[in-house]
C-alpha positions as CSV (number, residue, x, y, z in Angstrom):
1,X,44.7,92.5,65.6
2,X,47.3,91.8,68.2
3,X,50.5,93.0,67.6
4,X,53.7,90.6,67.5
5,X,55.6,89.9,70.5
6,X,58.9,92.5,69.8
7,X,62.3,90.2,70.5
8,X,64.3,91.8,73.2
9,X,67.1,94.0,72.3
10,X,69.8,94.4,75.1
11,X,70.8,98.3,75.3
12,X,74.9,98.8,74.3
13,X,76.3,99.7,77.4
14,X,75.0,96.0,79.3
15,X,76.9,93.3,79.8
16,X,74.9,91.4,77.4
17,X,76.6,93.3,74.7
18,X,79.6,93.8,76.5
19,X,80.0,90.1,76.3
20,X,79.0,89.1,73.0
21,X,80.6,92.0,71.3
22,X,83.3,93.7,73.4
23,X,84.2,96.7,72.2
24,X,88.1,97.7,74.0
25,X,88.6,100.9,75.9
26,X,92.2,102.3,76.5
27,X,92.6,100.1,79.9
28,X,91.4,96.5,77.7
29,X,94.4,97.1,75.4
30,X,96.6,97.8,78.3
31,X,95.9,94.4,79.3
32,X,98.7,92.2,78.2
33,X,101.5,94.3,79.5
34,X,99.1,94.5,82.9
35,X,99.1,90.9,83.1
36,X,102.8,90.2,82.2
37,X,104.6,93.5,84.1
38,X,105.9,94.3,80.7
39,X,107.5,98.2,80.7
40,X,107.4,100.9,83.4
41,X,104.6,103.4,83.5
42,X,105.0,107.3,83.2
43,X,102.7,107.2,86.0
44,X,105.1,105.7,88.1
45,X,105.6,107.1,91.8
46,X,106.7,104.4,94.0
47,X,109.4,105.8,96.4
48,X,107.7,108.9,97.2
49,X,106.0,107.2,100.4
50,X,107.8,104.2,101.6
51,X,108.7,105.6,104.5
52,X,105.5,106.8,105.4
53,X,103.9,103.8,105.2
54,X,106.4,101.4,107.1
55,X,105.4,99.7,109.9
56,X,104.6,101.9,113.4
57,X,106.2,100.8,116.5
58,X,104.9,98.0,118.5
59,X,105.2,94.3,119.7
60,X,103.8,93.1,116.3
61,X,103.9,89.5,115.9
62,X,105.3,87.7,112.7
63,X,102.3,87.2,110.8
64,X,101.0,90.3,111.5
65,X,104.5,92.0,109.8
66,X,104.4,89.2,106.7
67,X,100.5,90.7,106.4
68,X,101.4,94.0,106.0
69,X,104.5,93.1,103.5
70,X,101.5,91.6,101.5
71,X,99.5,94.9,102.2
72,X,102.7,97.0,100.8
73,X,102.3,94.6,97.5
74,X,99.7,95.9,96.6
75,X,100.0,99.2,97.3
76,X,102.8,99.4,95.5
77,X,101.4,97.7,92.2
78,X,99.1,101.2,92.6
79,X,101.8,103.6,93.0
80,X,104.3,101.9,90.2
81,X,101.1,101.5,87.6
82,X,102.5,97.9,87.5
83,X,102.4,94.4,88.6
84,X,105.9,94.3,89.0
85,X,105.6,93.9,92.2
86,X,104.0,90.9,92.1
87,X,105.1,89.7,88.8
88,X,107.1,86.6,90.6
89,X,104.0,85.3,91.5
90,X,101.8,82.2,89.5
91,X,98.7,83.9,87.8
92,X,95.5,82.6,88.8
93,X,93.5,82.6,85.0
94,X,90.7,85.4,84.9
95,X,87.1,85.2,85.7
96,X,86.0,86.3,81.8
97,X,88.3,85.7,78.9
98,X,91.6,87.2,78.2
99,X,90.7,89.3,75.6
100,X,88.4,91.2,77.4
101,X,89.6,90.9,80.3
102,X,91.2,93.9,82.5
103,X,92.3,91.7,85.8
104,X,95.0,89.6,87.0
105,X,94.9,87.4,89.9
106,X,98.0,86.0,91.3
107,X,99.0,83.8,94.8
108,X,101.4,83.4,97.0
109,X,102.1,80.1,97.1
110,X,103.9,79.8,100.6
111,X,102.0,82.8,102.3
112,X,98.6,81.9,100.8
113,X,97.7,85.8,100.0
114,X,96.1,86.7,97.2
115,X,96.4,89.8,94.9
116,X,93.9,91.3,92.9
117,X,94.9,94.0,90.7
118,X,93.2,95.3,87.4
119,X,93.0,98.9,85.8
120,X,89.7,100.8,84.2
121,X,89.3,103.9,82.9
122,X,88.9,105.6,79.4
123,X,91.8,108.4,77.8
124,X,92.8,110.7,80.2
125,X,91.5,109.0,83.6
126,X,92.1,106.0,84.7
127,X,91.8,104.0,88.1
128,X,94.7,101.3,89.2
129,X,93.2,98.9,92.0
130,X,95.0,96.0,93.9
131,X,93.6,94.4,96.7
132,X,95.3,91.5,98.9
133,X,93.2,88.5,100.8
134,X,94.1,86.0,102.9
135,X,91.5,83.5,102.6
136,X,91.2,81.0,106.2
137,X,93.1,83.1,107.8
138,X,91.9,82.7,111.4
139,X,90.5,84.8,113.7
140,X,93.4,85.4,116.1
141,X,95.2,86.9,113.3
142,X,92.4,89.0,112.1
143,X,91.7,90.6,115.2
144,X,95.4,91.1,115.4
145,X,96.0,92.7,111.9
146,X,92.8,94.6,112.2
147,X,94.4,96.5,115.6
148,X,97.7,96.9,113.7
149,X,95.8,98.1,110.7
150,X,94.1,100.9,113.3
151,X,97.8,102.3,114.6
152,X,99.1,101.9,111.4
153,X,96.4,104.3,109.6
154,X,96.9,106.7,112.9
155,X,100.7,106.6,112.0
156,X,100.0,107.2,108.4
157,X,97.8,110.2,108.9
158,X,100.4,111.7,110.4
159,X,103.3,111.2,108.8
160,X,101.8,112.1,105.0
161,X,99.5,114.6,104.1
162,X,96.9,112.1,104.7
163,X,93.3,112.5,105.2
164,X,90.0,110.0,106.8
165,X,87.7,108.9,104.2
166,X,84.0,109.2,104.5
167,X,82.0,106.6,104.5
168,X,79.9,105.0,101.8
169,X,76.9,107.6,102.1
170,X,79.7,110.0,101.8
171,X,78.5,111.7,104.6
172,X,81.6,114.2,105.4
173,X,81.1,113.5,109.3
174,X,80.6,110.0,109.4
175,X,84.6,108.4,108.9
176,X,85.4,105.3,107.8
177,X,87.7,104.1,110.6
178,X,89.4,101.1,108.7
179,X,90.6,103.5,105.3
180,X,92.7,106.4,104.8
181,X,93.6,108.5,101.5
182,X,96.5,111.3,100.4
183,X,96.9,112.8,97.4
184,X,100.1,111.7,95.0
185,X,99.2,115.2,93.0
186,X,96.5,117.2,91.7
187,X,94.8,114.6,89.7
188,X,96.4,111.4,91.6
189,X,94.4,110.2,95.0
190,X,95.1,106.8,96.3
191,X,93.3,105.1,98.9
192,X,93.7,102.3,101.4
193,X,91.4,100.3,103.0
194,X,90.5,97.3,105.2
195,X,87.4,94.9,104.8
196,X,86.3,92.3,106.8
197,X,84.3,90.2,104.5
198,X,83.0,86.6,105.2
199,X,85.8,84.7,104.5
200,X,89.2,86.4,105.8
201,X,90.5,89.4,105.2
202,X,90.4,92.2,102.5
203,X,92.8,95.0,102.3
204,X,92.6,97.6,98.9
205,X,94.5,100.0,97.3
206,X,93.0,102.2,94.6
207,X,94.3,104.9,92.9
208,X,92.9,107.4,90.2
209,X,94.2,110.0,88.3
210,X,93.1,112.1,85.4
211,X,95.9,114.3,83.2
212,X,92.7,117.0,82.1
213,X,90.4,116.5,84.9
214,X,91.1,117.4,89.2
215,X,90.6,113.9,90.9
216,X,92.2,115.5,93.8
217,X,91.2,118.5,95.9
């Protein structure tokens, strides 16, 4: 006797299940003030590091200093725990639908830049992200950001209590030239970082914190 082919059963946590029955963690109900900037967070720590994060010194040219105003976006969405900053902006609709949906995309519509910004996490921990792009951006630019991106992580490991990140085999003596992190508190790391991807270029700010847990050494 042969037994009966079994019909396939997706396990809970795939994205199978994810899709056709979404469940909604703490971050998925946070999603409509994340997508309109409605109220301020009590996570809120913009201020602390403007300074430290201002442009260094140097002959930088105009779209080089509007790039890094993008850059300070979206860093700032991170340290605020909101999309205030961006809020003026025209929202670009989400890849999956709304109601399970934990991202916002927005665009500049005279600058062309592009923000990214969602938020994960479960109860106590949770991760803020919000990355800018500049899609066709060409390569005299890049080069040129991407050298002003190298003196300004210099100048920001300096002036906070910043430290180099290691790379993606987290191997402690192998550093990721192109990112730098500090630590906002105990539990509160945030990290910068510039990508080079196919088309344009990519820099991130992410930011996790935990109220019971050390996400910070």
């Amino acid at each position: 006797m042969t037994d009966r082919p079994r019909r396939w059963t997706p396990p809970a946590s795939s994205v199978w299940q994810r899709l056709t029955k979404p469940g909604r963690s703490d971050a998925e109900h946070a999603f409509p003030a994340l997508r309109l900037a409605r109220g301020q967070s009590e996570m809120d720590r913009s201020g602390e590091v403007q300074d430290a994060l201002a442009p260094p010194d140097g002959d930088w040219s105009d779209a080089v200093l509007r790039m890094h105003s993008d850059a300070g976006r979206a860093v700032d969405v991170v340290l605020r725990d909101s999309v205030e900053p961006v809020a003026n902006l025209p929202v670009l609709e989400p890849f999956v639908r709304p109601d399970i949906a934990n991202r916002v995309d927005r665009e500049d519509p005279e600058g062309g830049a592009i923000f990214e910004c969602d938020v994960e996490g479960e109860r106590p921990y949770r991760i803020r992200y919000c990355s800018v792009v500049w899609p066709g951006l060409t390569k005299v630019d890049a080069n040129a950001f991407t050298a002003f991106f190298g003196v300004w992580r210099t100048a920001a490991l300096n002036r906070l209590a910043a430290h180099p990140v290691p790379n993606e085999d987290l191997t402690p003596t192998v550093l990721d030239r192109k990112a730098f992190a500090w630590c906002l508190g105990k539990r509160d790391r945030i990290e910068i970082k510039l990508e080079r991807p196919s088309a344009g270029l990519t820099v991130s700010a992410t930011r996790a914190w935990a109220k019971q847990r050390e996400a910070c050494a």
